[in-house]
Backbone as JSON Lines, residues from 0, in Angstrom:
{"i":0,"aa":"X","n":[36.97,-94.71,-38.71],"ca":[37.08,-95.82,-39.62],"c":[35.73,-96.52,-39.67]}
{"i":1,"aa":"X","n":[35.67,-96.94,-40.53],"ca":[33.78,-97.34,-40.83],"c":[33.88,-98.59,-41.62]}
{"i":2,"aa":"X","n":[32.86,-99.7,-41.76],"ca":[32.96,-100.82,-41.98],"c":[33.64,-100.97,-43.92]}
{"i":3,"aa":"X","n":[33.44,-99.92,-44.11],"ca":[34.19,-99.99,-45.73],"c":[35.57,-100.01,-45.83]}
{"i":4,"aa":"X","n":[36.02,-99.12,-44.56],"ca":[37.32,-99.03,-44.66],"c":[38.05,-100.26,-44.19]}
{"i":5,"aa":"X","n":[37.4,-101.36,-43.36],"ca":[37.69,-102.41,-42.9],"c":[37.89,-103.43,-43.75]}
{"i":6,"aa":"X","n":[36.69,-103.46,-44.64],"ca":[36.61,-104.16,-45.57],"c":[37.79,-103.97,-46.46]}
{"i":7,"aa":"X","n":[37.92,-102.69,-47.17],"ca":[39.38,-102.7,-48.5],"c":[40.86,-103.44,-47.57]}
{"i":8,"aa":"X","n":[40.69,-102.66,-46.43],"ca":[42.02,-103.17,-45.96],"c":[41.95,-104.11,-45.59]}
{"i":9,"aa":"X","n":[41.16,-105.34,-45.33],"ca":[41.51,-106.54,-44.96],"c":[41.72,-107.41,-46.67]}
{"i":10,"aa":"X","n":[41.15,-106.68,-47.66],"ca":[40.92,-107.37,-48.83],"c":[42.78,-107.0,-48.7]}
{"i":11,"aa":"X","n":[43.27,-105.97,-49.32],"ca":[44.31,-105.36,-49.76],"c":[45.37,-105.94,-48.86]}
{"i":12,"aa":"X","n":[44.9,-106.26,-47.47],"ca":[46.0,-107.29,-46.61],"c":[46.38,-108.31,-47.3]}
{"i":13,"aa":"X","n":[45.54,-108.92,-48.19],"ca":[45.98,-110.11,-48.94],"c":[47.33,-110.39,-50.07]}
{"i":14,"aa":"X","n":[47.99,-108.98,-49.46],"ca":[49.06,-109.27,-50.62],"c":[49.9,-109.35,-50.06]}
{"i":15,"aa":"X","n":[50.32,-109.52,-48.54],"ca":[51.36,-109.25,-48.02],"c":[51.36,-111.33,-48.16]}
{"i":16,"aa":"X","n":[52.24,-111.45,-49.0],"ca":[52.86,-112.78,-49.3],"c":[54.52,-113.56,-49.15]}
{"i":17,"aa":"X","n":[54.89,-112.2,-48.18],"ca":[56.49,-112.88,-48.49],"c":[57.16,-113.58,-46.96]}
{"i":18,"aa":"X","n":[55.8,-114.15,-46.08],"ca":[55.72,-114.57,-44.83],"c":[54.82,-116.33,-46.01]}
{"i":19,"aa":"X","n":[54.28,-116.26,-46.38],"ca":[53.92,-116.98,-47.03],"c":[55.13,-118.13,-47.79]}
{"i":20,"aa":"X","n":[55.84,-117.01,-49.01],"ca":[56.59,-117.8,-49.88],"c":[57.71,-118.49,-49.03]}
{"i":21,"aa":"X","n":[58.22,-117.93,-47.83],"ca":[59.19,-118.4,-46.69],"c":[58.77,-119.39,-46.23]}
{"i":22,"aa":"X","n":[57.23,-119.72,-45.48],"ca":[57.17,-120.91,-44.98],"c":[56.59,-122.27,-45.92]}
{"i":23,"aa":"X","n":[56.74,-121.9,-47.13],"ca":[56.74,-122.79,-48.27],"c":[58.21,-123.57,-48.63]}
{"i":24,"aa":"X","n":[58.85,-122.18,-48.81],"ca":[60.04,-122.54,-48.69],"c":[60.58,-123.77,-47.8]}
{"i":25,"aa":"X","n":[60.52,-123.51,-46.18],"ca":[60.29,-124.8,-45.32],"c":[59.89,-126.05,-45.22]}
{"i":26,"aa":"X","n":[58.42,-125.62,-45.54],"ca":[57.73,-126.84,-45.76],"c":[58.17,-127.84,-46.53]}
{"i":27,"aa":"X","n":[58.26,-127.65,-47.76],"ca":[58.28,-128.21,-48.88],"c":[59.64,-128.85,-49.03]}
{"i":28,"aa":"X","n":[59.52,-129.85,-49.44],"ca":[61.51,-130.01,-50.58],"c":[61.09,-131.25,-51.74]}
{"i":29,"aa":"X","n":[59.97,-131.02,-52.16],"ca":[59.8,-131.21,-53.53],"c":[59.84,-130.16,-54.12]}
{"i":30,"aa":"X","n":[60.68,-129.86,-55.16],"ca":[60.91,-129.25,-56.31],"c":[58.79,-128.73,-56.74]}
{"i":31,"aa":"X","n":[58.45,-129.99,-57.14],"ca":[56.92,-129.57,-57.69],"c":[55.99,-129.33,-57.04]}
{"i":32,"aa":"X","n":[56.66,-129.33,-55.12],"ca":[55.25,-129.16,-54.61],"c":[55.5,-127.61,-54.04]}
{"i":33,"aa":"X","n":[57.18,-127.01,-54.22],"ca":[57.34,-125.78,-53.55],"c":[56.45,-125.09,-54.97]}
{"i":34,"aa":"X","n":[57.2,-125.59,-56.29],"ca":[56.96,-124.7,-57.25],"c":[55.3,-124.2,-57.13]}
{"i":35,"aa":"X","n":[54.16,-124.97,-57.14],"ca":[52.99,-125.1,-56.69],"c":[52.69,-124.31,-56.05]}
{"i":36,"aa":"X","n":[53.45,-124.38,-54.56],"ca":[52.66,-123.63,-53.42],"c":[53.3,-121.96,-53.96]}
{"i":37,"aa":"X","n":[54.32,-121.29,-54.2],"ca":[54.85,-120.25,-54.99],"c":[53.88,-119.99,-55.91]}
{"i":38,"aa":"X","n":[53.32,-120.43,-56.6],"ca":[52.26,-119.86,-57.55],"c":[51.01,-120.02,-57.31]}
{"i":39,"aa":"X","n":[50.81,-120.73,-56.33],"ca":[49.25,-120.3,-55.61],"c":[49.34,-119.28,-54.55]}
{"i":40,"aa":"X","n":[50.51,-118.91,-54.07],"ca":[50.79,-117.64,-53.12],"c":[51.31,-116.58,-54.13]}
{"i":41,"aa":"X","n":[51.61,-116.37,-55.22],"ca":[51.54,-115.6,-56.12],"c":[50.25,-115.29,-56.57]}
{"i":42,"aa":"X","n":[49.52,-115.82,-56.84],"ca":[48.35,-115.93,-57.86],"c":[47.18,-115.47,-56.72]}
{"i":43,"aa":"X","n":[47.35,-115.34,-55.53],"ca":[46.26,-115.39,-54.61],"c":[46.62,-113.72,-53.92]}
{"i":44,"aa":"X","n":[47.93,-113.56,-54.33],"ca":[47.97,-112.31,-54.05],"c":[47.81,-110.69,-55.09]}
{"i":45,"aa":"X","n":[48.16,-111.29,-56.34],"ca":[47.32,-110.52,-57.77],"c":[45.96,-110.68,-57.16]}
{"i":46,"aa":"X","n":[45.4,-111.83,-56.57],"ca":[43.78,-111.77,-57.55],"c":[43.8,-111.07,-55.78]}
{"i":47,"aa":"X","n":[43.92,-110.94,-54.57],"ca":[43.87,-109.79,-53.66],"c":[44.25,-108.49,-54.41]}
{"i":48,"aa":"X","n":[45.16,-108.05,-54.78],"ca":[45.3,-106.65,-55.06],"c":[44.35,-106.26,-56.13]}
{"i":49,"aa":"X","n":[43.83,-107.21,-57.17],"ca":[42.78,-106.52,-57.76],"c":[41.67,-106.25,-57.29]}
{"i":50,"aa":"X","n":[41.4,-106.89,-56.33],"ca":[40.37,-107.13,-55.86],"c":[40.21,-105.96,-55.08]}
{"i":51,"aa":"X","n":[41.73,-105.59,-54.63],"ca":[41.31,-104.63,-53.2],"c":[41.48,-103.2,-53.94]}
{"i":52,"aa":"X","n":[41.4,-103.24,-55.9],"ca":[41.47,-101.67,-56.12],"c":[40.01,-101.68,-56.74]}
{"i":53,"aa":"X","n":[39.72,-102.53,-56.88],"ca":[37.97,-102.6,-57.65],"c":[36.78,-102.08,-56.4]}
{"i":54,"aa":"X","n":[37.35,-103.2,-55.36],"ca":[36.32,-103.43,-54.04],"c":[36.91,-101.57,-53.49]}
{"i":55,"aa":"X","n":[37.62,-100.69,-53.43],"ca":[38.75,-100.01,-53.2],"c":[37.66,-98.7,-53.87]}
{"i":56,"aa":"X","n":[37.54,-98.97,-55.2],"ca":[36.66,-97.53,-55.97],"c":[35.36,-98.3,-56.26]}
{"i":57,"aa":"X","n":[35.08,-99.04,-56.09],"ca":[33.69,-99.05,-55.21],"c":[33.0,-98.58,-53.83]}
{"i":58,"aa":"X","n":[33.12,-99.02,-53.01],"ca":[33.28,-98.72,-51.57],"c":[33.73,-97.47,-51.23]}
{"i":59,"aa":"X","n":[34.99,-96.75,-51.73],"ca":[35.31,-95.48,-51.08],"c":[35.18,-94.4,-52.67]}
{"i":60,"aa":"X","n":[34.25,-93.89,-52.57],"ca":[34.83,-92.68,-53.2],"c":[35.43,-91.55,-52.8]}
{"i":61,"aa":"X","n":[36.13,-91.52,-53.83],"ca":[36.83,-90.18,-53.84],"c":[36.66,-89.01,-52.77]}
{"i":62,"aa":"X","n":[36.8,-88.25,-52.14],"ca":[36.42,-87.48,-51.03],"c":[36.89,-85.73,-51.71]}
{"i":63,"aa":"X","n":[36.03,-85.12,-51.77],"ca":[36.03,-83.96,-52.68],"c":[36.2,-82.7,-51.29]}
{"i":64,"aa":"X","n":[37.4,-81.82,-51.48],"ca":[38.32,-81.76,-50.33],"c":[38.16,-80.04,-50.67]}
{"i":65,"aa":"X","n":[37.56,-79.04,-49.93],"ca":[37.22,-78.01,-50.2],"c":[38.19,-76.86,-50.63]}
{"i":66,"aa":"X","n":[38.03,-76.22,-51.71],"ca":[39.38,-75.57,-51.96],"c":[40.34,-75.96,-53.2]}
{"i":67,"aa":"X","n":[40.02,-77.13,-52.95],"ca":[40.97,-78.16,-53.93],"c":[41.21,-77.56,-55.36]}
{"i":68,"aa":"X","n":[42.06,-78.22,-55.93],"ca":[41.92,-77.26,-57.61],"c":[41.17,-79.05,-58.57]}
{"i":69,"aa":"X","n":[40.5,-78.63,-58.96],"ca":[40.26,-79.41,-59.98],"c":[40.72,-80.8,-61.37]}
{"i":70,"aa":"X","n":[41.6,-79.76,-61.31],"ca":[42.32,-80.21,-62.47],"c":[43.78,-80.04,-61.94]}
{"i":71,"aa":"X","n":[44.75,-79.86,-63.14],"ca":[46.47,-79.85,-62.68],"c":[46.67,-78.51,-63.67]}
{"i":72,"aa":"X","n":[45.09,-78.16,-64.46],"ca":[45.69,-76.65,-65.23],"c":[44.72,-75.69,-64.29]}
{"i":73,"aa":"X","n":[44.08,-76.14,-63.18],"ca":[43.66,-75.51,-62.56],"c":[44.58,-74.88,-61.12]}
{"i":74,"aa":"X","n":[45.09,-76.46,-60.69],"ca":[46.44,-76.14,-59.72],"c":[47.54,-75.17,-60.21]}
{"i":75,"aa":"X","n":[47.95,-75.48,-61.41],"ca":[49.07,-74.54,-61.89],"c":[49.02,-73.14,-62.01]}
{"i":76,"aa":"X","n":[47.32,-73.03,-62.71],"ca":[46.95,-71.43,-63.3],"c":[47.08,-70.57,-61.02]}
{"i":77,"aa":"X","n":[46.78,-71.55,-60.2],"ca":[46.53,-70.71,-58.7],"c":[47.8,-70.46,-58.27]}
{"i":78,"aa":"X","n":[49.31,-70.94,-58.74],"ca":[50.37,-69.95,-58.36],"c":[51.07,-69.4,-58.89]}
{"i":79,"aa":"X","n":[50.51,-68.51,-60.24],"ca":[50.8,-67.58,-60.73],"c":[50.69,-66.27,-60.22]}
{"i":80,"aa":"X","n":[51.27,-65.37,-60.24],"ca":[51.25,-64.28,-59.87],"c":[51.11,-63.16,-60.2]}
């Protein structure tokens, strides 16, 4: 594991939000201040998952895997017989 791979997955950690919306749940018993905290723990977890597929195919490319078929008319045409 190498510092890139550290990096996506701590970005992409950012979506795990439903430890979040629970202790909002708690916290809160205004109506406008749960609604609030729910959509800034919504909204913070989109702008993580985009983040972690951009930062994601930046950082890691693709890994070109020897053998491999190319395409899916390349996979198909290799188990014909």
């Amino acid at each position: 594991m190498t510092l890139r791979h550290l990096v996506v997955l701590g970005v992409v950690a950012g979506v795990g939000f439903t430890m979040a919306l629970f202790i909002a749940q708690l916290a809160f018993t205004d109506p406008r201040l749960l609604a609030a905290a729910k959509l800034g723990v919504l909204t913070a977890s989109g702008v993580a998952a985009v983040l972690g597929l951009i930062i994601g195919r930046i950082l890691l490319p693709a890994a070109v895997v020897a053998g491999a078929a190319r395409s899916a008319d390349e996979a198909e045409s290799s188990t014909e017989l």
